[in-house]
C-alpha positions, 0 to 999 in steps of 0.5 A, spaced: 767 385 178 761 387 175 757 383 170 754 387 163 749 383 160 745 384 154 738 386 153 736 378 154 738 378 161 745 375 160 751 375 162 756 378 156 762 373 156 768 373 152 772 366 149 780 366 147 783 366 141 786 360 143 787 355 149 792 351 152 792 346 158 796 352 162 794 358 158 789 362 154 792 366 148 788 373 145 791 376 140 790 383 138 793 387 132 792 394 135 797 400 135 794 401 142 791 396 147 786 398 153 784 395 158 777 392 155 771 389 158 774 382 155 781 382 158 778 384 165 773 378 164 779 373 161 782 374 167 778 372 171 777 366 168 784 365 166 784 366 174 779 362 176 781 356 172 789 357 175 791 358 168 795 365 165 792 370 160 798 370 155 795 377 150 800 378 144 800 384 140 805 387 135 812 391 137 809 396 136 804 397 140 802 402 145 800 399 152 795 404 155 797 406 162 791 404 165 792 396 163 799 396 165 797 398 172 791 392 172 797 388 169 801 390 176 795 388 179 794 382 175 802 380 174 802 372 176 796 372 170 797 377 165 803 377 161 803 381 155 809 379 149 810 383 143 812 379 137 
């Protein structure tokens, strides 16, 4: 992964709305959700500490094509609930 940083040199990063011991939660109300920046780096921390990126979003919410293959990619970590 190749890492942004801002004008001051440093890395951008990216916090969930919400932790748990097995999970991190982001939450986003949206009527279509893309593959960010900020999905990409939660998956990597959710990845490297052994936990699953947990995205929720409304019902009708549209996944983009290109999130769906990361999430095939990525599918013992990502897991998208529509509420």
């Amino acid at each position: 992964m190749e890492f942004r940083y801002t004008s001051h040199q440093v890395a951008r990063t990216s916090r969930p709305d919400a932790v748990r011991n097995d999970a991190f939660f982001l939450i986003k109300n949206v009527s279509t959700l893309r593959l960010t920046y900020q999905i990409r780096l939660l998956t990597l921390r959710a990845s490297e500490t052994g936990r699953k990126l947990i995205i929720r979003v409304p019902a009708a919410c549209v996944i983009h094509r290109t999130l769906r293959t990361f999430r095939t990619e990525h599918s013992k970590i990502i897991r998208i609930e529509k509420v």
